[in-house]
MIKE-437564 format. One record per atom (N, C-alpha, C, O): x, y negated, z; residue in one letter. Coordinates in pm, whole numbers, padded with zeros to 5 digits, always signed. Atoms other than C-alpha are relative to their C-alpha. Example, Ala and Ser with C-alpha at 12.3 -4.5 7.8 and 13.67 -1.06 7.14 Angstrom:
2
+00089+00119+00000A/+01230+00450+00780A/+00090-00120+00000A/+00194-00118+00066A/-00082+00119-00006S/+01367+00106+00714S/-00077-00109+00073S/-00026-00220+00090S/
***
This chain:
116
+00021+00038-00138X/+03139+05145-00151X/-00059-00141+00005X/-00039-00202-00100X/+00015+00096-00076X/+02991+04832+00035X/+00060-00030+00091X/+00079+00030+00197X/-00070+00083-00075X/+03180+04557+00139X/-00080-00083+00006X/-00184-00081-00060X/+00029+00103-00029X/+03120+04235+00297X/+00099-00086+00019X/+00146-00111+00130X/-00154+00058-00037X/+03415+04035+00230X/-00003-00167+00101X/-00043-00266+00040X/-00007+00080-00046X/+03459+03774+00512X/+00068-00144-00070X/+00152-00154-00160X/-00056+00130+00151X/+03510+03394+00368X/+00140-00028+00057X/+00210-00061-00039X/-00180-00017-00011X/+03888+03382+00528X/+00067+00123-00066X/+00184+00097-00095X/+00000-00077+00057X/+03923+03688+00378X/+00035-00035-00213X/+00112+00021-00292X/-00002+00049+00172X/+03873+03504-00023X/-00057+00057-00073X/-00104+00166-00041X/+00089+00001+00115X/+03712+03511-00325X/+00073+00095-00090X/+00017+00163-00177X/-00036-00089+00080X/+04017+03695-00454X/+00015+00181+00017X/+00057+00275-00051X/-00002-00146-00034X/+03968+04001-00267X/-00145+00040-00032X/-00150+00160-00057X/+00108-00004+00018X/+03605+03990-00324X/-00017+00048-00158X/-00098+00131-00200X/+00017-00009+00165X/+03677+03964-00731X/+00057+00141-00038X/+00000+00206-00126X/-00085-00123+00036X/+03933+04278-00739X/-00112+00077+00093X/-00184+00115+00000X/+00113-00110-00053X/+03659+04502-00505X/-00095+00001-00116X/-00119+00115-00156X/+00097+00031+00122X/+03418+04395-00794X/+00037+00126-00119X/-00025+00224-00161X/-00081-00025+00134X/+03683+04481-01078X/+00000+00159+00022X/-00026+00241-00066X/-00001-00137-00019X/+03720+04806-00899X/-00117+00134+00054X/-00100+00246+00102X/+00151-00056+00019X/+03321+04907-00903X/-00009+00019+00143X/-00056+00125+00184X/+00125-00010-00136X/+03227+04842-00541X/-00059-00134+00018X/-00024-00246-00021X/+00123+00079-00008X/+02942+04673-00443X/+00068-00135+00078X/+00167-00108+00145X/-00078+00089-00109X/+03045+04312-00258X/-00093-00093+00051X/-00195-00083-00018X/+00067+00169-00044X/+02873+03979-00090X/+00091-00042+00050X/+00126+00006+00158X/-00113+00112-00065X/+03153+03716-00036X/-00066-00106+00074X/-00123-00205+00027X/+00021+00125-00066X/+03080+03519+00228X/+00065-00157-00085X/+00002-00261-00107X/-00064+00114+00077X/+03306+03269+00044X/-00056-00046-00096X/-00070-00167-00116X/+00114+00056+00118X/+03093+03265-00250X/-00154-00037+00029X/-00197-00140-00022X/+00088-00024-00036X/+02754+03341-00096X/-00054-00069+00138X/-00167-00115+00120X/+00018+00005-00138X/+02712+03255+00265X/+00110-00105+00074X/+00141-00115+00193X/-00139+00122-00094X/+03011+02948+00309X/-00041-00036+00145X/-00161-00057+00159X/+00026+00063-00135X/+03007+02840+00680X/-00098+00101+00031X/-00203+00047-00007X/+00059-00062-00058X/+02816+03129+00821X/+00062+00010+00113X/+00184-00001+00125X/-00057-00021-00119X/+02853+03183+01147X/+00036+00177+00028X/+00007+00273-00044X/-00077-00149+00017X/+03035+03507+01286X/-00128+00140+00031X/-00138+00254-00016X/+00092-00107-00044X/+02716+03660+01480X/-00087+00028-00141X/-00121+00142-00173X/+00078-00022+00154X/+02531+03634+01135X/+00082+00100-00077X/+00015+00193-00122X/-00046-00052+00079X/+02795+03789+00953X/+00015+00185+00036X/+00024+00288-00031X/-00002-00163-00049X/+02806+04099+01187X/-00121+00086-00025X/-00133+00204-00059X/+00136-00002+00030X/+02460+04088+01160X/-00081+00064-00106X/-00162+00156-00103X/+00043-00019+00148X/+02387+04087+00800X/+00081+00147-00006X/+00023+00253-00032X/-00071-00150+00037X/+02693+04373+00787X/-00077+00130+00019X/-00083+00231-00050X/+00033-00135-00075X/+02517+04598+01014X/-00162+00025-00061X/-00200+00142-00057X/+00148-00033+00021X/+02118+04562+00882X/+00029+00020-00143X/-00036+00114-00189X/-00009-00059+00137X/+02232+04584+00518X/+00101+00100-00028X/+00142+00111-00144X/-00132-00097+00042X/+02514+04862+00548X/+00130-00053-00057X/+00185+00009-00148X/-00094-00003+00114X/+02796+04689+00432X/+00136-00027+00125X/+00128-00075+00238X/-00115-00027-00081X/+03171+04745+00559X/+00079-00143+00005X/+00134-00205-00086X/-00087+00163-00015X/+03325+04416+00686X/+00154-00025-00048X/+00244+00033+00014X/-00137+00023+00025X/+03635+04315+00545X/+00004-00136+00058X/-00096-00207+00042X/-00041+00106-00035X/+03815+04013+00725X/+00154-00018+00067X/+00210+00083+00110X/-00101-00013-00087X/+04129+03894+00887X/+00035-00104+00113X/+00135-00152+00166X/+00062+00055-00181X/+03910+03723+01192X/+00069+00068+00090X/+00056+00186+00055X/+00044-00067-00120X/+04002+03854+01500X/-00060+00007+00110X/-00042+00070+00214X/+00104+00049-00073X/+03726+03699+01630X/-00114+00115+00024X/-00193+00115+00118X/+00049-00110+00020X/+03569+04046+01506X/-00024+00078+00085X/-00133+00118+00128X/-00020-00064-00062X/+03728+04225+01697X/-00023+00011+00157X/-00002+00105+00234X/+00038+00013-00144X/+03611+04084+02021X/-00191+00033+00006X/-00258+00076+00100X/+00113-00053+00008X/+03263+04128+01871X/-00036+00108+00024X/-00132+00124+00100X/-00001-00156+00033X/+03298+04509+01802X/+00044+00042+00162X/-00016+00140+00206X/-00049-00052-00139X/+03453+04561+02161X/-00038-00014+00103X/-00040+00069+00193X/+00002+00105-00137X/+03371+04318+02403X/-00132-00009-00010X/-00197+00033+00086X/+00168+00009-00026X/+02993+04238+02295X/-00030+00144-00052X/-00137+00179-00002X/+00060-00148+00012X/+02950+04619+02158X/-00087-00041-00120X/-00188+00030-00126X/+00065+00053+00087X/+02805+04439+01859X/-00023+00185-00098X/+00059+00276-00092X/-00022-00091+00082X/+02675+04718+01602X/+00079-00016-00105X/+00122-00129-00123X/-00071+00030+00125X/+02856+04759+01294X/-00005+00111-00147X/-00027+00220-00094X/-00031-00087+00052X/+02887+04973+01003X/+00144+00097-00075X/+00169+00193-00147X/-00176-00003+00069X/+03276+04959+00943X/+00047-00117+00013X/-00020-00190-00060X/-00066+00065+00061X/+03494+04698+00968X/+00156-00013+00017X/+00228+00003+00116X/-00160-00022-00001X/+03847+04659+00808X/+00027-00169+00034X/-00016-00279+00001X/-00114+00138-00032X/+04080+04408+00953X/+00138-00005-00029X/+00216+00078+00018X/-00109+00014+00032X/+04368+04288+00811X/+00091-00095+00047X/+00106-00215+00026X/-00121+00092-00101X/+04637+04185+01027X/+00148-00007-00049X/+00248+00041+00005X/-00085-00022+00057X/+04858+04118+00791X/+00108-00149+00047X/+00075-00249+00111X/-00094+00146-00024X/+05186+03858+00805X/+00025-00106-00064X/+00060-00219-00029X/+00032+00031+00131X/+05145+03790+00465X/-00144-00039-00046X/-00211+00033-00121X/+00162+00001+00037X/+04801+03643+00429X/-00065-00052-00157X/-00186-00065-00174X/+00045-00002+00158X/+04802+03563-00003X/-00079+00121-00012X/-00094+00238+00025X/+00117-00135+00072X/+04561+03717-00165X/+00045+00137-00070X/-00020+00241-00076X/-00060-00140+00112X/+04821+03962-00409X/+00038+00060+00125X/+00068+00171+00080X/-00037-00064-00105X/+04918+04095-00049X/-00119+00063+00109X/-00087+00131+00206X/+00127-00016-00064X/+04551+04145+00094X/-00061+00091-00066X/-00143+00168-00016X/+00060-00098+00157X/+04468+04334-00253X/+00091+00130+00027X/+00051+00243+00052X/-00090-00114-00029X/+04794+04529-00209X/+00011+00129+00105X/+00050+00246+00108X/+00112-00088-00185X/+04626+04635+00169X/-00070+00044-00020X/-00063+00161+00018X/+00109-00072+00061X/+04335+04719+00028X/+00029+00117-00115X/-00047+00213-00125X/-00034-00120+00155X/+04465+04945-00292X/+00060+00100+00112X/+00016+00215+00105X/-00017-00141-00073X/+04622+05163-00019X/-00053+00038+00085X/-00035+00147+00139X/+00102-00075-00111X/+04358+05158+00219X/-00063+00122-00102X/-00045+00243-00093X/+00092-00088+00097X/+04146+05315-00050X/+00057+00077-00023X/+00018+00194-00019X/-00055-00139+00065X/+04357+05497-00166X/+00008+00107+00087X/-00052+00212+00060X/-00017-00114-00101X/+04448+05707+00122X/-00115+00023+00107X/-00103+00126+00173X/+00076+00019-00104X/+04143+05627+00360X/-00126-00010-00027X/-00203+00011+00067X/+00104+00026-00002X/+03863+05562+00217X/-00142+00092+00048X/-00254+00046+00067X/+00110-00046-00065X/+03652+05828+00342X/-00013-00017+00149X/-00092+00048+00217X/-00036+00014-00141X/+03743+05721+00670X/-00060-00155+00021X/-00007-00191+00126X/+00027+00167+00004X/+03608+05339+00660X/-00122+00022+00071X/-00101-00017+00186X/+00193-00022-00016X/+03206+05415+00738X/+00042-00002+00111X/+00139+00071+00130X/+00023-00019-00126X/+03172+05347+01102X/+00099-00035+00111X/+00073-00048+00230X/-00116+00033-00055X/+03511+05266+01203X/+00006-00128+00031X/-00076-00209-00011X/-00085+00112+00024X/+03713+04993+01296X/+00148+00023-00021X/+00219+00081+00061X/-00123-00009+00074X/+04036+04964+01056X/+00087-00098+00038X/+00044-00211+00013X/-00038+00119+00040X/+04308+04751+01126X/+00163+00022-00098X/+00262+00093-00078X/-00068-00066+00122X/+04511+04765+00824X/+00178-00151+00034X/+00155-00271+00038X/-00139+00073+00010X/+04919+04577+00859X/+00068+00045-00146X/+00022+00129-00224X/-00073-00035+00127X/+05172+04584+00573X/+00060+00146+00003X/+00103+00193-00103X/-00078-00080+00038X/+05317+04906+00694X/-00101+00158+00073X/-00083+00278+00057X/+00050-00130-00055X/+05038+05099+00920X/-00132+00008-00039X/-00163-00093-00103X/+00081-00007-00051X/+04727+05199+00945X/-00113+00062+00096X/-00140+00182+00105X/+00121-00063-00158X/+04438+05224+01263X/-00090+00012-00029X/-00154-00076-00087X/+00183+00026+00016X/+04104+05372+01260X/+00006+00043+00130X/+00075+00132+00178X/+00072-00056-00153X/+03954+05395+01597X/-00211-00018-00044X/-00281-00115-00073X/+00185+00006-00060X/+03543+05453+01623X/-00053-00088+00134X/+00027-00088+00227X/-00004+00092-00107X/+03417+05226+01877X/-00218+00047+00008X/-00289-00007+00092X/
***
């Protein structure tokens, strides 16, 4: 898959998507200080599924109707990275054909896809 890992998001969720053969661009590594309309931006003209835990996003995707191609949000309580990885290993695991087009928002114990 294609991600776009948002730079609040980290470098260490960016490195384990890597480790685990999907495609990535870390804002954190790549794109520091981008702004948010860019980042939706870039997501949506190059295909890639937003990972972040903005919820600045989420006003994008709703409120401006921004396009998108996916993005997961992690609204977690726990925001370390071994706990963001741990969100992600069971998104995938159980969801991943479900990511494309959505918006995810992934917590420690649920998870939401709504289409928007």
């Amino acid at each position: 898959m294609r991600f776009l890992v948002d730079e609040c998001t980290g470098p260490a969720v960016a490195q384990w998507l890597r480790e685990q053969k999907h495609q990535v661009w870390s804002v954190y590594e790549e794109g520091r200080g981008m702004d948010d309309d860019d980042i939706v931006q870039k997501a949506f003209v190059e295909n890639w599924i937003l990972i972040t835990n903005d919820k600045d996003f989420g006003e994008k995707i709703y409120r401006e109707r921004r396009p998108h191609k996916g993005v997961v949000f992690l609204r977690l309580r726990n925001e370390r990275a071994a706990n963001k990885i741990a969100s992600l290993r069971r998104l995938l695991k159980g969801y991943a054909n479900q990511l494309a087009n959505g918006f995810v928002v992934v917590t420690e114990s649920q998870v939401r896809i709504a289409r928007s």
